[in-house]
Backbone bond lengths (Angstrom), bond angles and torsions (degrees), N, CA, C in turn:
res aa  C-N    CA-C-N  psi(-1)  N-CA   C-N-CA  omega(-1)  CA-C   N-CA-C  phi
1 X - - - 1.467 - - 1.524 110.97 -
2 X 1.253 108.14 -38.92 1.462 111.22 -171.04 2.031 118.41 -65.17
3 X 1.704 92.58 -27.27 1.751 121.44 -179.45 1.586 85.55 -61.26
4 X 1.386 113.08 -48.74 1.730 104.24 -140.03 1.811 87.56 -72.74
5 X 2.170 120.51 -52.83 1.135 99.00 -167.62 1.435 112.24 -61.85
6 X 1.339 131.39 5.82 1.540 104.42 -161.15 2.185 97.78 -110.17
7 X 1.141 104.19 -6.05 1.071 119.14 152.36 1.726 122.43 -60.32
8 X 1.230 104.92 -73.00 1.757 109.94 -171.08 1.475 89.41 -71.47
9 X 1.248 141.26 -26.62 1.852 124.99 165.18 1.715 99.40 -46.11
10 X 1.331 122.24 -44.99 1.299 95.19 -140.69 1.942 98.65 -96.45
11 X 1.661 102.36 -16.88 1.298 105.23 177.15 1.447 105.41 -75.83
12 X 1.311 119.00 -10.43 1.595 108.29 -174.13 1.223 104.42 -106.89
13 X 1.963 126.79 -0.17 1.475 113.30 159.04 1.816 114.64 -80.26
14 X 1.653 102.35 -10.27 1.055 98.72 178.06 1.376 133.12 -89.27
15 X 1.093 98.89 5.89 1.730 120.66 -177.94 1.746 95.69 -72.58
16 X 1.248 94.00 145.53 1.770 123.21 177.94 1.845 102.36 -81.58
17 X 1.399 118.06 106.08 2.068 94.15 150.77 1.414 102.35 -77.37
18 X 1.377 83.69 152.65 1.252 115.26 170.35 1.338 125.30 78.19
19 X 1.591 99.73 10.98 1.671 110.49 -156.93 1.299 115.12 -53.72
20 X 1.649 117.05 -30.59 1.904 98.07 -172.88 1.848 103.57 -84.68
21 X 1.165 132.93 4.49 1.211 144.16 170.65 1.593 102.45 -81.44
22 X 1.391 121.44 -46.91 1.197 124.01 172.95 1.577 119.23 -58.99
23 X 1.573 108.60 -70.79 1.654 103.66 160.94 1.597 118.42 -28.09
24 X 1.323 94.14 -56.19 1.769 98.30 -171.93 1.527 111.51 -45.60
25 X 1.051 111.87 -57.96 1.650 111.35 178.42 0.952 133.40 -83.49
26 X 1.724 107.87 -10.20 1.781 108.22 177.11 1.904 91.67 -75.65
27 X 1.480 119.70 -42.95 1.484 119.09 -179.45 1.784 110.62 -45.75
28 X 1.179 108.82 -51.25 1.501 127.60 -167.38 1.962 95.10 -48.78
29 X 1.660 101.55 -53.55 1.418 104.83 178.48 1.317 129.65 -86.20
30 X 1.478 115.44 8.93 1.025 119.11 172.22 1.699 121.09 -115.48
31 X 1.715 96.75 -1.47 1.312 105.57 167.69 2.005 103.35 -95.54
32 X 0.833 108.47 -6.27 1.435 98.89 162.24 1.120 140.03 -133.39
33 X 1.596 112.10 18.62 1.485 115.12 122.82 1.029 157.77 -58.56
34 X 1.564 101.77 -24.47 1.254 142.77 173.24 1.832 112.48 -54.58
35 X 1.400 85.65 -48.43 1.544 90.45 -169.77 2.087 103.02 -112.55
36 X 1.533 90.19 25.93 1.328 83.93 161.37 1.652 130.48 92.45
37 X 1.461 103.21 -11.43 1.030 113.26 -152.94 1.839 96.98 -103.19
38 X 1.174 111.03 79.00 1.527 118.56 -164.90 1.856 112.22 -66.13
39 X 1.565 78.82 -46.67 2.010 90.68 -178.12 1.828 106.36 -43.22
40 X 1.757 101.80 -58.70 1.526 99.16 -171.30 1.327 121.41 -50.54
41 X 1.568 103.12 -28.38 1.936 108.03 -159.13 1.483 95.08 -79.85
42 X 1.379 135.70 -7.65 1.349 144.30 -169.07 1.302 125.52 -55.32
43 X 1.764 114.42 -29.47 1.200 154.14 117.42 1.617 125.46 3.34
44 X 1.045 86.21 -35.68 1.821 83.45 -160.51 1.984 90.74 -115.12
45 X 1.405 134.69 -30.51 1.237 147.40 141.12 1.957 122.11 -13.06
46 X 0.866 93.63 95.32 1.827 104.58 172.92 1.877 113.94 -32.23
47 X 0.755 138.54 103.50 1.099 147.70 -157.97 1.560 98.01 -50.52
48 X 1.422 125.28 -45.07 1.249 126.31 171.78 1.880 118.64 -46.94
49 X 1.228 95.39 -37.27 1.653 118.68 -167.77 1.594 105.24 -99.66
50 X 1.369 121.19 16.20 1.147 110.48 179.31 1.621 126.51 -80.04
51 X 1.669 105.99 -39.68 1.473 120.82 156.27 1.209 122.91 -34.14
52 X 1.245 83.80 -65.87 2.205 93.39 -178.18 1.799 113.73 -54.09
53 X 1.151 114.41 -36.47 1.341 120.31 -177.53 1.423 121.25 -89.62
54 X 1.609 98.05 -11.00 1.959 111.80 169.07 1.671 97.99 -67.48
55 X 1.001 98.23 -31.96 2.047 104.17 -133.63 1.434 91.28 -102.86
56 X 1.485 126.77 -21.10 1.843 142.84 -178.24 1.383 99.48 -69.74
57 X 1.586 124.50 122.66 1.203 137.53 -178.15 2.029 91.63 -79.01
58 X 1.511 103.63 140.91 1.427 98.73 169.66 1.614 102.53 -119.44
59 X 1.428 107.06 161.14 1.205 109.07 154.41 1.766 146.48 -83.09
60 X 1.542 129.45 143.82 1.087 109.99 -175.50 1.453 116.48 -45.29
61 X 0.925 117.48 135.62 1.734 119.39 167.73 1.568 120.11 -116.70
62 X 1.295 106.62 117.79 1.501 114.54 172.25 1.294 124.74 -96.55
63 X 1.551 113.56 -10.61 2.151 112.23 178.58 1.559 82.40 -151.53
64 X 1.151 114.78 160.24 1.197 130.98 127.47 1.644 123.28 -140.76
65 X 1.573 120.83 -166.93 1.457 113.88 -146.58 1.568 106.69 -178.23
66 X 1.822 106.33 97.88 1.508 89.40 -170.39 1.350 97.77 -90.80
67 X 1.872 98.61 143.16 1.143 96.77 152.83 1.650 144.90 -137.75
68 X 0.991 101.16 19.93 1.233 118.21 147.99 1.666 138.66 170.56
69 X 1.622 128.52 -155.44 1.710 94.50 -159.12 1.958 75.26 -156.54
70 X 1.294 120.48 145.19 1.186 146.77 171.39 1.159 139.21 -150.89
71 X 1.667 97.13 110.78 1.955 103.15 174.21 1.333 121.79 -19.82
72 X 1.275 111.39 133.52 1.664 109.86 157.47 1.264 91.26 -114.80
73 X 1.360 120.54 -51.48 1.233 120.42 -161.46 1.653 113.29 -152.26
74 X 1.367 129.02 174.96 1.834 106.55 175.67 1.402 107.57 -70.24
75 X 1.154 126.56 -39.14 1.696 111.02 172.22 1.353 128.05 -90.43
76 X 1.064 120.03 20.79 1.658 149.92 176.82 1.618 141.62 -94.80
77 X 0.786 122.34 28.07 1.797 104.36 -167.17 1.870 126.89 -85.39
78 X 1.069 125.06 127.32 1.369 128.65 166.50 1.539 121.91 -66.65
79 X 1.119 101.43 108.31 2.280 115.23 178.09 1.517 100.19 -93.45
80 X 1.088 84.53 131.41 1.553 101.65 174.29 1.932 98.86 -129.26
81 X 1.535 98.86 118.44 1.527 128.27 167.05 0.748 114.92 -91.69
82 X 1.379 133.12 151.43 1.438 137.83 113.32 1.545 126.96 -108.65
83 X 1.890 89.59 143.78 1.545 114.34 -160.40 1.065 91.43 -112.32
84 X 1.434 108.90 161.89 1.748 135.54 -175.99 2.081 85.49 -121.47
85 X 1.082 144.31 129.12 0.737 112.61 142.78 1.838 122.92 169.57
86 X 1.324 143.40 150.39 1.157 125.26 -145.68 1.639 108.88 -102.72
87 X 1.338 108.71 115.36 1.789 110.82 -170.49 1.518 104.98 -98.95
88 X 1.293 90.57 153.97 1.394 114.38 174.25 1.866 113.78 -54.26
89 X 1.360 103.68 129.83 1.221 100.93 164.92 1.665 96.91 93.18
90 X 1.155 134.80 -2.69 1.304 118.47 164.97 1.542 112.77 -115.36
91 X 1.238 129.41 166.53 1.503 133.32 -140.82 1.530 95.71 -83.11
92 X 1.348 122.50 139.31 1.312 124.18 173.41 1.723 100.74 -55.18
93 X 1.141 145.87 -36.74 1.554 128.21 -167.89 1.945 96.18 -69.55
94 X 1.135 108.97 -15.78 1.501 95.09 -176.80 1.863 121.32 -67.33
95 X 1.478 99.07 -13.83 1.137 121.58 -174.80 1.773 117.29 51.89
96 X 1.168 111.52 -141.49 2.022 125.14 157.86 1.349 103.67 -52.92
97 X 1.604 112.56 121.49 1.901 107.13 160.90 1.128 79.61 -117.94
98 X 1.793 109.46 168.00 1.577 143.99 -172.64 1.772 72.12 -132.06
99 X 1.972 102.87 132.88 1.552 133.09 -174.31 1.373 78.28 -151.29
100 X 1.355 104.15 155.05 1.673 131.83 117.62 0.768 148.09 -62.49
101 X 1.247 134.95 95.85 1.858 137.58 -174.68 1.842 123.52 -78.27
102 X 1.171 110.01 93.26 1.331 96.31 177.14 1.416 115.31 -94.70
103 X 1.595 114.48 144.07 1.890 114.09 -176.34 1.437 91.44 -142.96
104 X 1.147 88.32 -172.89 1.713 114.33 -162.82 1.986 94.67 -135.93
105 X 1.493 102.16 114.75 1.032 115.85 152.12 1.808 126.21 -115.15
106 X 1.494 77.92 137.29 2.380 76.77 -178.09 1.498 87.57 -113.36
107 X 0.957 97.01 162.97 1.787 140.03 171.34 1.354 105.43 -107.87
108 X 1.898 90.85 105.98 1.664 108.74 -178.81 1.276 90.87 -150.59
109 X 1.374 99.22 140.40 1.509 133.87 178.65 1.992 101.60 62.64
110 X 0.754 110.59 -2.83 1.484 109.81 -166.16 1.238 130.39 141.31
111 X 1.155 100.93 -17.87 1.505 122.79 -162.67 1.235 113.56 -139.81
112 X 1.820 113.09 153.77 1.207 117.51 -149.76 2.228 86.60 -95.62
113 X 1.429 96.15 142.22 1.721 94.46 159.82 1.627 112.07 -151.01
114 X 0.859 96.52 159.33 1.663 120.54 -164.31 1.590 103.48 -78.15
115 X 1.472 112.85 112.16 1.592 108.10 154.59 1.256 133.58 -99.79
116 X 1.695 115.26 116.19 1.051 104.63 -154.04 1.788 102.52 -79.70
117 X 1.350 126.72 -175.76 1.495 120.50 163.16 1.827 102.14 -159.04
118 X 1.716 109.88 131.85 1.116 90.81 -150.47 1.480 95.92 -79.55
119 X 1.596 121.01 169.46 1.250 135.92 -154.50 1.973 90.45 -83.53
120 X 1.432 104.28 154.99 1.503 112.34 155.76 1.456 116.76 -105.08
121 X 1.406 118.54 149.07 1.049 102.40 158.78 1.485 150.09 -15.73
122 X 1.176 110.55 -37.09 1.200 135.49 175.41 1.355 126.99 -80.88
123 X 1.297 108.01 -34.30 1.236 108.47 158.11 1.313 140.63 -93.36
124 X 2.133 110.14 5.44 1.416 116.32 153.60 1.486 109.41 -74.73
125 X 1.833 112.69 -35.02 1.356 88.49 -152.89 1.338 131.18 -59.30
126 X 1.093 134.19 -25.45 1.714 156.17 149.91 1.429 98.37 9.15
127 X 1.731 99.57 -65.34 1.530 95.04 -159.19 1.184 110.39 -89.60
128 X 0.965 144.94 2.93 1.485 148.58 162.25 1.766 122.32 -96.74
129 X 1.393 119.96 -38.38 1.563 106.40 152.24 1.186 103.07 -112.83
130 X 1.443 151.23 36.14 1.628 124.79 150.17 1.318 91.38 74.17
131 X 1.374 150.32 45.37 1.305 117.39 -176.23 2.237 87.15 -173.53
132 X 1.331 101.57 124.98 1.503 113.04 179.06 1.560 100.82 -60.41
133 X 1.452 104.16 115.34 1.715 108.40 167.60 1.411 125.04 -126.01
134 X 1.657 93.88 129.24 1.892 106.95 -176.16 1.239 109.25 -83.04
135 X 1.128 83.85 125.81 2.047 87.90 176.29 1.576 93.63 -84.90
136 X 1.195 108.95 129.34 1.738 133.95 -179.97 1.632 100.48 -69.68
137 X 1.196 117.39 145.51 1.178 126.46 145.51 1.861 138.03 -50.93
138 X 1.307 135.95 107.65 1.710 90.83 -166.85 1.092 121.86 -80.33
139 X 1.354 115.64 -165.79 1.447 114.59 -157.05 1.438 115.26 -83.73
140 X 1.087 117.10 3.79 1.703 122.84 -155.75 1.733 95.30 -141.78
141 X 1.499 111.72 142.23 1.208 125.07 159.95 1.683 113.46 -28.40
142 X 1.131 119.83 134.20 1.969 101.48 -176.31 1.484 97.15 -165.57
143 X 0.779 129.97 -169.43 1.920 139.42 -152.40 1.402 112.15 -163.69
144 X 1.154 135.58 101.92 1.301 132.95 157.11 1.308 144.37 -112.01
145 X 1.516 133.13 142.53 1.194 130.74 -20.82 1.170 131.94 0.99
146 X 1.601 135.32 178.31 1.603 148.39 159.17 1.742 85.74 -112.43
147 X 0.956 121.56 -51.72 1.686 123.08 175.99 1.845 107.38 -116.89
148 X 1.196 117.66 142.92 1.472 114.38 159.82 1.685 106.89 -108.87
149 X 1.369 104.63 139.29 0.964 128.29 -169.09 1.665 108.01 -105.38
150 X 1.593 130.73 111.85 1.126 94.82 -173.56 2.020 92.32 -116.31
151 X 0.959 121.30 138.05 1.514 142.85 -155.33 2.397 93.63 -67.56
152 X 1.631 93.27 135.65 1.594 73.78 164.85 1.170 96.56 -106.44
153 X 1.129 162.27 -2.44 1.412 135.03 151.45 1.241 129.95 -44.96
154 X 1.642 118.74 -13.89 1.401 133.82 -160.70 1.706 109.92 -71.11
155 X 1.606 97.73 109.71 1.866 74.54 -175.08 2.028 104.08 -71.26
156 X 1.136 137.44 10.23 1.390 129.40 -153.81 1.239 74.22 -108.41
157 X 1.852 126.35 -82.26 1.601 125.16 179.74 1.787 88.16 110.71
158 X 1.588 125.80 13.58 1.082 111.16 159.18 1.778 129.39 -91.11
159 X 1.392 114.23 154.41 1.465 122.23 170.55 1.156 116.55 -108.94
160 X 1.136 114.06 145.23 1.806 110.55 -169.31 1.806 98.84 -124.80
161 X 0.928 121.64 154.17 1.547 130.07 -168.09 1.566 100.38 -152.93
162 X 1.084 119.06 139.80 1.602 147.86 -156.90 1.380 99.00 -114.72
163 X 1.036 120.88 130.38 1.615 132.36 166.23 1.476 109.05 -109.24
164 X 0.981 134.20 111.87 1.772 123.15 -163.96 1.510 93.84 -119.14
165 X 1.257 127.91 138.97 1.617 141.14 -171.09 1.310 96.03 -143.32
166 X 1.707 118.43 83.87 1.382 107.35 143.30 1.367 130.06 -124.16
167 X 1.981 99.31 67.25 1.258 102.28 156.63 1.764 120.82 -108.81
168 X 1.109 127.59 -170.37 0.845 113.42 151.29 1.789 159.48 -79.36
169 X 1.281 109.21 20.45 1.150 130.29 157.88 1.707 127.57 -119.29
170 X 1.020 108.23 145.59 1.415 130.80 171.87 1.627 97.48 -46.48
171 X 1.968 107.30 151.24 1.603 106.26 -159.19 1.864 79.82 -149.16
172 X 1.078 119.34 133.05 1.221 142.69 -167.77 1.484 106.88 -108.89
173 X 1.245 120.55 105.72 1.826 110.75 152.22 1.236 154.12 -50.19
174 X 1.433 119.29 59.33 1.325 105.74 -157.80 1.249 130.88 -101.51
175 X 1.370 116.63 35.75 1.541 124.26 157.88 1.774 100.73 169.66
176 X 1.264 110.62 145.15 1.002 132.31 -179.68 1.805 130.02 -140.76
177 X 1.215 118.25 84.91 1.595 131.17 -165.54 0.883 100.80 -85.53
178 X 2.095 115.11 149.42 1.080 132.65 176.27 1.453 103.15 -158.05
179 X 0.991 102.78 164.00 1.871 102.85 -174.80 1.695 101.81 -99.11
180 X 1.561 97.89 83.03 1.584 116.58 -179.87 1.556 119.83 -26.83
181 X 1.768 110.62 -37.39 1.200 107.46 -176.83 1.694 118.28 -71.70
182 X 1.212 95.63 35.24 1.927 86.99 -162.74 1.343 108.32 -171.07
183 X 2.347 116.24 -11.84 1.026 103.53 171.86 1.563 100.38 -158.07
184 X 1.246 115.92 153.95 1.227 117.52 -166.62 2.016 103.50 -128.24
185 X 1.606 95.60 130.81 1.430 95.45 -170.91 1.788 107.74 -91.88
186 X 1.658 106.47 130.00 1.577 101.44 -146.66 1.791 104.75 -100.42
187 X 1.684 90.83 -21.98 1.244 101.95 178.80 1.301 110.01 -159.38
188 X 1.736 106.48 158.76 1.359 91.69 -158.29 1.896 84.64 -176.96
189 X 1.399 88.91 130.73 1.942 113.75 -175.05 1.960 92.29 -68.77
190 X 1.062 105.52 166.70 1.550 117.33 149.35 1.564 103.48 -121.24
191 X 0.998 125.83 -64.30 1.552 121.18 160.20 1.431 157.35 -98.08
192 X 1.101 137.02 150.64 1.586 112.73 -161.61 1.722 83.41 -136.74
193 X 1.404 111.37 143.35 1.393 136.62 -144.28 1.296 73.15 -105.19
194 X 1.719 126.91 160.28 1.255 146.43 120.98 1.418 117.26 -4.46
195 X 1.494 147.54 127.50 1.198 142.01 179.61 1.357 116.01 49.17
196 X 1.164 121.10 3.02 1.758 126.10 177.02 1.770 118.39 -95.01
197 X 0.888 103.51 146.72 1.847 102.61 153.58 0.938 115.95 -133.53
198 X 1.643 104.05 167.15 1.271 119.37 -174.82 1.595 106.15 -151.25
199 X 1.891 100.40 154.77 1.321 101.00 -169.72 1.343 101.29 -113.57
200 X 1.817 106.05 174.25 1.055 129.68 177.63 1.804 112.29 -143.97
201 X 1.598 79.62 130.50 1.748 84.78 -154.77 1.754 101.36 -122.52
202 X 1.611 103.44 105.05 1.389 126.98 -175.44 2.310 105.09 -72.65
203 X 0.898 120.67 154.76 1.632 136.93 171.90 1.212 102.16 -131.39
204 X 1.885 117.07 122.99 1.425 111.92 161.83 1.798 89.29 -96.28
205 X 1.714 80.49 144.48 1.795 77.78 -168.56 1.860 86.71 -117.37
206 X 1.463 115.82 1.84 1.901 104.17 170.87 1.703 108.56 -80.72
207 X 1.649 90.32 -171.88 1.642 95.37 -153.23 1.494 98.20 -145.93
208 X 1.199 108.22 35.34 1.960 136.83 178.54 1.888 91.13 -66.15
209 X 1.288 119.04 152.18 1.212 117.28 179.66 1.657 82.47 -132.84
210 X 1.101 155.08 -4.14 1.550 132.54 162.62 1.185 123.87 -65.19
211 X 1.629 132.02 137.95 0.948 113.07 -150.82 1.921 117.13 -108.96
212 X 1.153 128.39 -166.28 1.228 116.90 -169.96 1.594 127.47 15.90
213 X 1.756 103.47 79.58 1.102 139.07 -166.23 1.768 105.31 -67.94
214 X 0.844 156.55 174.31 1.344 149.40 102.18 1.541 141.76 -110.57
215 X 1.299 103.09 139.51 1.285 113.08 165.95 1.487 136.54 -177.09
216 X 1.157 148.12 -169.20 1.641 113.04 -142.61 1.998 95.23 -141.11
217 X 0.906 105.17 -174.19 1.677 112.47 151.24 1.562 117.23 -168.19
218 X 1.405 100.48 156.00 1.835 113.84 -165.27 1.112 87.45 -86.90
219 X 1.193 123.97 133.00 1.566 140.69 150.71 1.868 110.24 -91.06
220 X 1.353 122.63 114.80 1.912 105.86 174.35 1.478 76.07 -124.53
221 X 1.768 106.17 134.92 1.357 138.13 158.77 1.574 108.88 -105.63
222 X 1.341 122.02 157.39 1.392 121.29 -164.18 2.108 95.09 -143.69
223 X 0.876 114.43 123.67 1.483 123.13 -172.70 1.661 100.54 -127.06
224 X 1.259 120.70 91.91 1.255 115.20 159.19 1.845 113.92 81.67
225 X 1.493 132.79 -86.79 1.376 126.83 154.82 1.823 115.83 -121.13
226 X 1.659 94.30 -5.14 1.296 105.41 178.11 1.514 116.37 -87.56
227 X 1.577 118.22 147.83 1.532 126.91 165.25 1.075 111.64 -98.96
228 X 1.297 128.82 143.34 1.709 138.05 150.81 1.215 118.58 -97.02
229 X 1.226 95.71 141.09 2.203 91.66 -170.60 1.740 88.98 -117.01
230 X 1.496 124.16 141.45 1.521 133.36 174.73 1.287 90.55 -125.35
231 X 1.227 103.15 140.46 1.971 112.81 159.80 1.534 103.36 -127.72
232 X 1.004 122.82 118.39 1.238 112.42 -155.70 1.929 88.88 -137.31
233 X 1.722 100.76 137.06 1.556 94.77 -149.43 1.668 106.19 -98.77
234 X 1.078 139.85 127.44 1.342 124.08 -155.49 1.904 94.76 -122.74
235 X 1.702 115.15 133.10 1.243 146.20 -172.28 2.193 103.79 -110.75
236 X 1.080 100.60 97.86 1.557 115.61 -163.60 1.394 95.30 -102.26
237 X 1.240 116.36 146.69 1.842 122.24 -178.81 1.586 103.49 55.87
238 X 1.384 119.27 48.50 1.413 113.31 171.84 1.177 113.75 -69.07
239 X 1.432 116.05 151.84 1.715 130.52 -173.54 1.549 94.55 -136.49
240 X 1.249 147.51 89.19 1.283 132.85 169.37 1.937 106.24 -58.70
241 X 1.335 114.45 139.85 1.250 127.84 128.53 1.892 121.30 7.23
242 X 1.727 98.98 -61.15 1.249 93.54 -151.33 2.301 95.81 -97.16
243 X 1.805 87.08 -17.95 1.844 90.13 166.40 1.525 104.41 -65.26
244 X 1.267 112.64 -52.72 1.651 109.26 -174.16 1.540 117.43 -38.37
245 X 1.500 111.20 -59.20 1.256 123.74 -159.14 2.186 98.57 -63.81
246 X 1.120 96.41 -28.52 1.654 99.69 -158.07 1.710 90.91 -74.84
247 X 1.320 114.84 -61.70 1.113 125.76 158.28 1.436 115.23 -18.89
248 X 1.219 134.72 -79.88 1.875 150.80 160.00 1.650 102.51 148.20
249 X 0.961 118.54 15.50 1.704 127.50 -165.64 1.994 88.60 -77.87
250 X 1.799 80.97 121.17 1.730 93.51 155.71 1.307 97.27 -85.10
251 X 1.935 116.92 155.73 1.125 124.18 154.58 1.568 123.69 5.88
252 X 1.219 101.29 -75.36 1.706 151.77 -158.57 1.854 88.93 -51.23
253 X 1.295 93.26 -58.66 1.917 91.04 -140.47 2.050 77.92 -99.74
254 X 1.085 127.02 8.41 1.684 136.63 167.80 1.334 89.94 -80.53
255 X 1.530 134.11 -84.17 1.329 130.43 172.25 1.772 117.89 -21.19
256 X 1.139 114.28 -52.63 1.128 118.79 -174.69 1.786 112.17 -77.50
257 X 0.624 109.89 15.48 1.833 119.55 -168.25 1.563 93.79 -100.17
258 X 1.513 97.42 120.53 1.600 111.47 167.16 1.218 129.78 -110.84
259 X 1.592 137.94 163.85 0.991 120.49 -170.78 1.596 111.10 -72.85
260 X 1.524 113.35 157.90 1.605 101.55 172.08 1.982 99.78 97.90
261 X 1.431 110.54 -24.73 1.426 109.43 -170.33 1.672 100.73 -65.28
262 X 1.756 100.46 161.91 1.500 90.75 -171.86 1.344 94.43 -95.38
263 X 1.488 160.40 132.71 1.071 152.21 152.00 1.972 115.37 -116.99
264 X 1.396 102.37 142.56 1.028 115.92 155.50 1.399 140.42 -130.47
265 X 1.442 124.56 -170.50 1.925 113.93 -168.40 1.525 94.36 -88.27
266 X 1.184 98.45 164.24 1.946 107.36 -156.91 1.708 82.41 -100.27
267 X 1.196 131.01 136.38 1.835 111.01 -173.84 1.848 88.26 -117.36
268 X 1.349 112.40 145.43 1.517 125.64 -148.37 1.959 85.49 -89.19
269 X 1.109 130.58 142.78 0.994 164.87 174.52 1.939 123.10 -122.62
270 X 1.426 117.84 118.17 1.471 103.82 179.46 1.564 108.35 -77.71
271 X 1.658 96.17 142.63 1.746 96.61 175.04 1.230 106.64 -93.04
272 X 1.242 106.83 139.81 1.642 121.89 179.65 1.401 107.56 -56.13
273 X 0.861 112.65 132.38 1.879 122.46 166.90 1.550 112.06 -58.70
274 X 1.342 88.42 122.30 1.781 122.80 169.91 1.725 77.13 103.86
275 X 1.110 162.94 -46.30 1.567 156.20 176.76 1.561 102.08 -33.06
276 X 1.838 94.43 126.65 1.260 95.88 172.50 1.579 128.15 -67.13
277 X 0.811 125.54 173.80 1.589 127.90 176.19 1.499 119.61 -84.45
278 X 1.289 104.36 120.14 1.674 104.14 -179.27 1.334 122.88 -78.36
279 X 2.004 96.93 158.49 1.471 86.42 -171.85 1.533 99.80 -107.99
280 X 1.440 121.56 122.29 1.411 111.83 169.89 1.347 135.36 -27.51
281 X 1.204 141.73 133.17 1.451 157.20 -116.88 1.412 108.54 18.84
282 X 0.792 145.91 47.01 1.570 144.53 147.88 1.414 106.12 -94.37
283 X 1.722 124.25 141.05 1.185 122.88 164.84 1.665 101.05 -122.56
């Protein structure tokens, strides 16, 4: 008796809420990716995760196939897909591959939405050699980003920066500048181990609505009797190019975009012949 309750405990932590709400909308977004239609599925996307998933190259897709959905947590579940379909970056003779897609959907406001997270290296290579690949550390003290970008859609408004140490000695923090009036450093290593990294996690805490801001911060690392100096250039209230366009924002009315504005993706419609051509944000 005791086998059977400790069994149905663990199948009933594994149960999904909300699960046919979940199916329902992971289908909804996977029938219109399918056919391409990226702007509409934009919708179903975590408001936090919306950037990352504007700016995420997808692949053509010709099938997909849910197959199944797992607790992490009550506002949590893991989807696992399968795609038919031809990705970027692998050799045209490879033609259509069939993968598994695993994501992370939370339950917010009521409703299930998709967080996207952008992929590492490591986690494309799979589908292109069949084979789990670690992205190495390099060999030399190094900093990543080359620029941090911090998103204006972002309701948090943090940047995160990578300290990567794969040499063999221990790498010390010993100063880190920012132009205080505009950013606050939230976290921050004192040391980074041999083959380890560590981050450093910047807050723009202003409330400027112009967009692609600039400004930078000194990174000095200390290795043994030597210093490293980083200047590393930081772009605040970013608007990419390719958010604008999805959005329908000319230049013009992008500049003019404040925080708090309601905006959504402009979804493409054919114009009738002899119909003039529209100008994005006009209704």
């Amino acid at each position: 008796m005791l086998i059977f309750i400790v069994l149905s405990a663990l199948f009933a932590s594994a149960s999904v809420p909300h699960e046919r709400e979940l199916k329902n909308t992971v289908s909804a977004y996977w029938n219109l990716m399918g056919k391409g239609e990226k702007a509409a599925a934009l919708k179903f996307v975590l408001e936090s995760s919306q950037n990352d998933f504007i700016n995420r190259d997808e692949p053509k897709i010709r099938a997909w196939r849910y197959v199944s959905a797992n607790s992490i947590n009550p506002q949590e579940a893991e989807v696992t897909v399968e795609i038919e379909a031809i990705f970027k970056g692998a050799p045209i003779s490879a033609g259509f591959q069939t993968i598994q897609r695993r994501e992370t959907w939370v339950w917010n406001k009521k409703a299930w939405k998709l967080r996207v997270e952008k992929p590492s290296v490591a986690a494309i290579a799979p589908f292109f050699t069949g084979e789990k690949a670690k992205e190495p550390l390099p060999s030399v003290l190094q900093i990543s980003p080359s620029i941090l970008r911090i998103q204006f859609f972002s309701k948090v408004q943090d940047g995160r920066i990578r300290i990567l140490n794969g040499t063999e000695a221990a790498a010390d923090l010993v100063s880190a500048k920012v132009d205080e009036g505009r950013f606050d450093i939230v976290k921050r290593p004192d040391h980074v181990q041999p083959g380890q990294s560590g981050e450093l996690v910047l807050h723009y805490k202003g409330t400027e609505n112009d967009k692609n801001l600039e400004s930078q911060i000194t990174v000095v690392l200390k290795q043994g009797d030597q210093e490293k100096l980083f200047q590393i250039p930081i772009v605040y209230n970013y608007l990419s190019d390719g958010a604008r366009g999805l959005l329908g924002l000319t230049e013009e009315q992008a500049k003019e975009l404040k925080r708090g504005d309601k905006v959504a993706p402009v979804f493409k419609q054919p114009t009738p012949p002899g119909a003039p051509p529209q100008v994005p944000g006009q209704r």
